[in-house]
C-alpha positions as CSV (number, residue, x, y, z in Angstrom):
1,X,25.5,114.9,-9.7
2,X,24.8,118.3,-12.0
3,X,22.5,118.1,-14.4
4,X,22.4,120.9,-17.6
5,X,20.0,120.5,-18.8
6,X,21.4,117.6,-21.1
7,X,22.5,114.7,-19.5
8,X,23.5,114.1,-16.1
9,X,27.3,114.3,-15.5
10,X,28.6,112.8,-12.2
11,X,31.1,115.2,-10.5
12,X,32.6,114.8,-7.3
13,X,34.5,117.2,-5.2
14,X,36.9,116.6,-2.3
15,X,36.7,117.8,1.3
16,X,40.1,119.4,0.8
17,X,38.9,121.0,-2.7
18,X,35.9,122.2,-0.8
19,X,37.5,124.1,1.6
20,X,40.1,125.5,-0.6
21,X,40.1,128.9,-2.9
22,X,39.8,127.7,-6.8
23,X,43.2,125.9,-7.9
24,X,45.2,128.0,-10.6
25,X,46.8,124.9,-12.0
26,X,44.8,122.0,-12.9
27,X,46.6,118.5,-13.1
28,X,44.1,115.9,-15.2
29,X,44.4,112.5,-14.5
30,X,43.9,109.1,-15.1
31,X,44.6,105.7,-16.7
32,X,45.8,106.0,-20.3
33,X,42.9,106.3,-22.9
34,X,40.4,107.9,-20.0
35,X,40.1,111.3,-22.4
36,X,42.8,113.1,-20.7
37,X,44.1,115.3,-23.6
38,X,40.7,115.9,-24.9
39,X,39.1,117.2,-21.8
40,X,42.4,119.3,-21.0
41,X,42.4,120.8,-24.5
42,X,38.2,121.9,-23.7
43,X,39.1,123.1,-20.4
44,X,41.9,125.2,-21.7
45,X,39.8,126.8,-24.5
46,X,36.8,127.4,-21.6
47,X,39.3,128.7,-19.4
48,X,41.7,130.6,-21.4
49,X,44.8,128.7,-19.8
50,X,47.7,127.2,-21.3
51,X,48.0,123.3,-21.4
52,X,51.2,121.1,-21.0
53,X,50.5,117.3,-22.9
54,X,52.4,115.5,-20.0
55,X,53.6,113.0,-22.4
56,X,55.3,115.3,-24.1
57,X,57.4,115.1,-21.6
58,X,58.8,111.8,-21.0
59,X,62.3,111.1,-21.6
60,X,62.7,108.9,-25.2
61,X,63.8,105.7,-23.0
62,X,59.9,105.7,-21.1
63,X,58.4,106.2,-24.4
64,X,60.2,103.4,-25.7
65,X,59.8,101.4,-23.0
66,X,56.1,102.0,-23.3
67,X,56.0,101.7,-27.2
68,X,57.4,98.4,-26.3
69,X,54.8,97.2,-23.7
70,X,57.0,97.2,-20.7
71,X,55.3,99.1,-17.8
72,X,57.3,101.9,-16.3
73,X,59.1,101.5,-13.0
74,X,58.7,104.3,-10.1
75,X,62.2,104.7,-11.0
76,X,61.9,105.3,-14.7
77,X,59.0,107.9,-13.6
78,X,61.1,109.7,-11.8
79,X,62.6,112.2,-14.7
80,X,59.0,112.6,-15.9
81,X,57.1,113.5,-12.8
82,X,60.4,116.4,-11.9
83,X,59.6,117.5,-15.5
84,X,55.7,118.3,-14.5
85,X,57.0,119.4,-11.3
86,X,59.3,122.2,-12.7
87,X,56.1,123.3,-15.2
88,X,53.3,123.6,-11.9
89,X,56.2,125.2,-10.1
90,X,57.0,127.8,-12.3
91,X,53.4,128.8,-13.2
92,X,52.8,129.0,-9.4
93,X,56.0,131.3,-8.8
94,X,55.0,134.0,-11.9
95,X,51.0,133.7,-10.8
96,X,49.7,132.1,-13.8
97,X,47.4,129.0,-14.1
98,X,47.5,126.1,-16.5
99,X,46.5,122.7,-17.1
100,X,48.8,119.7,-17.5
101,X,47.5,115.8,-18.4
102,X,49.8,113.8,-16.1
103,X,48.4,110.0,-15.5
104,X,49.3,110.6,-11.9
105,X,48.2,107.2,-10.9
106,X,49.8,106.8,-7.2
107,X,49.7,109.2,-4.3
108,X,53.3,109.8,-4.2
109,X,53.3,111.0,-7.8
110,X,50.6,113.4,-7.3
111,X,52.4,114.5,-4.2
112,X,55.5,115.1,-5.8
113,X,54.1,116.7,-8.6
114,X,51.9,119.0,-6.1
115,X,54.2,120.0,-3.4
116,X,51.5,119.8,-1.4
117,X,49.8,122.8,-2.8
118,X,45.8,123.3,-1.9
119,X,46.1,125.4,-4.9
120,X,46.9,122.6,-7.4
121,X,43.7,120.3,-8.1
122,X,43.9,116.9,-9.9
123,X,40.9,116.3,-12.3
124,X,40.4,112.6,-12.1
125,X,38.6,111.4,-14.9
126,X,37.5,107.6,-13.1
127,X,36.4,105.0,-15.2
128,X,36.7,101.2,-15.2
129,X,39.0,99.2,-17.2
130,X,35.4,97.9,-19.2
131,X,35.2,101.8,-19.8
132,X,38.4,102.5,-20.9
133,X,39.4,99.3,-23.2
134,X,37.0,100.0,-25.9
135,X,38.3,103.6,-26.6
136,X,42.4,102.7,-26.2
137,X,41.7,99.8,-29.1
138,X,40.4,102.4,-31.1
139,X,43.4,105.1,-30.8
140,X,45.9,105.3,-33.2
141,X,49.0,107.2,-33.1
142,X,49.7,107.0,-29.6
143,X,52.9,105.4,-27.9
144,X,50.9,103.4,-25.4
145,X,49.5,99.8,-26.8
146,X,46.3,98.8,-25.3
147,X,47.7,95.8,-23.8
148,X,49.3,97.7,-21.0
149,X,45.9,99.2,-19.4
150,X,46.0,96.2,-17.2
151,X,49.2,97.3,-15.6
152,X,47.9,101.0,-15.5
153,X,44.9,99.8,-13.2
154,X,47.4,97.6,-11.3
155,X,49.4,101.0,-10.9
156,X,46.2,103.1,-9.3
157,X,45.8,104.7,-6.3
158,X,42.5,106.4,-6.3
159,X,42.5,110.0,-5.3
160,X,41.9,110.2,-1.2
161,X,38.6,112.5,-1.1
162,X,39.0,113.2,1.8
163,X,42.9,114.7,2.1
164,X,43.9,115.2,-1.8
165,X,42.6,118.7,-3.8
166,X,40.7,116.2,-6.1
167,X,37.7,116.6,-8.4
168,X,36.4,113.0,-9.7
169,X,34.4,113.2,-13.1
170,X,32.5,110.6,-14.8
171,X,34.6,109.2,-17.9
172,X,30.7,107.5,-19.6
173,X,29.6,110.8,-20.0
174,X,30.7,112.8,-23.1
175,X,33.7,114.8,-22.9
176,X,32.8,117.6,-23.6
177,X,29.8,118.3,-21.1
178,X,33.1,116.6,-18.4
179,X,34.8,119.9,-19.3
180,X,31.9,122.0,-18.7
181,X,30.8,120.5,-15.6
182,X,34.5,120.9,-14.2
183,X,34.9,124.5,-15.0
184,X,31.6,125.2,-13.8
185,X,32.1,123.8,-10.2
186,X,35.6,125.3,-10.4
187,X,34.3,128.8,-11.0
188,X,31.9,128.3,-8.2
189,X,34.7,127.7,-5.3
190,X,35.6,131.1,-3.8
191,X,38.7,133.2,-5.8
């Protein structure tokens, strides 16, 4: 738990995170309507790294799909996860960092998405679906109808804190002390 002064923000690292240098590519995660754009977009301003909206890229069909309330299949995943894949691949290959918002809601995505790399961390923004409902009703604009949370939280694996490059943050607290708080214990992991 860190505290700023402000209020407390709950911020839990993992073993692996622990032992590793400080990720260059950050992967936030979570169920749909956790804050994952928001917090990305505040990381990316403290950090002065790019950011990749992961739904951005979805093929049209899983959009549609979505749009429609019919839960995606690993299979339909598939195309989306390669997509992220490709982006954390190529900024590891020229140096860079970034941050992408990828849902990432089952091992296997998160280790396809990874390769396995200590130096790509997931930000897990963890909240329960009693959390999360309120602020999905209240979105507009967005592809994903708040009737499918249920199937997002079916879909969860939580991050292993143990053997997954995994920071867990609060989702009650407000986003933009979430942001803080992660870059904060990110800067203090050895370069």
């Amino acid at each position: 738990m860190c505290d700023n002064g402000q209020n407390a923000v709950a911020v839990s690292l993992s073993r692996r995170l622990g032992q590793a240098a400080r990720p260059r590519v950050l992967v936030v995660m979570g169920v749909s309507g956790c804050g994952k754009s928001t917090v990305a977009q505040l990381m990316a301003a403290r950090l002065g790294w790019p950011v990749i909206e992961g739904d951005d890229l979805h093929p049209p069909a899983n959009i549609a799909r979505m749009s429609n309330g019919i839960p995606l299949t690993d299979a339909d995943r598939a195309p989306w996860l390669d997509r992220i894949a490709a982006e954390i691949r190529a900024w590891r290959e020229q140096g860079q960092c970034g941050i992408v918002t990828c849902s990432s809601l089952r091992r296997t995505y998160r280790d396809r998405i990874s390769d396995g790399h200590a130096e790509v961390c997931f930000v897990y923004l963890k909240g329960s679906r009693e959390d999360i409902a309120p602020r999905l009703r209240q979105r507009t604009g967005h592809f994903m109808p708040a009737g499918m949370l249920d199937s997002q939280f079916a879909t969860l694996e939580e991050p292993d804190m143990h053997h997954e490059v995994v920071m867990t943050l609060d989702v009650n607290a407000p986003q933009a002390q979430l942001a803080e708080q992660a870059c904060l214990h990110l800067g203090r992991l050895p370069g």
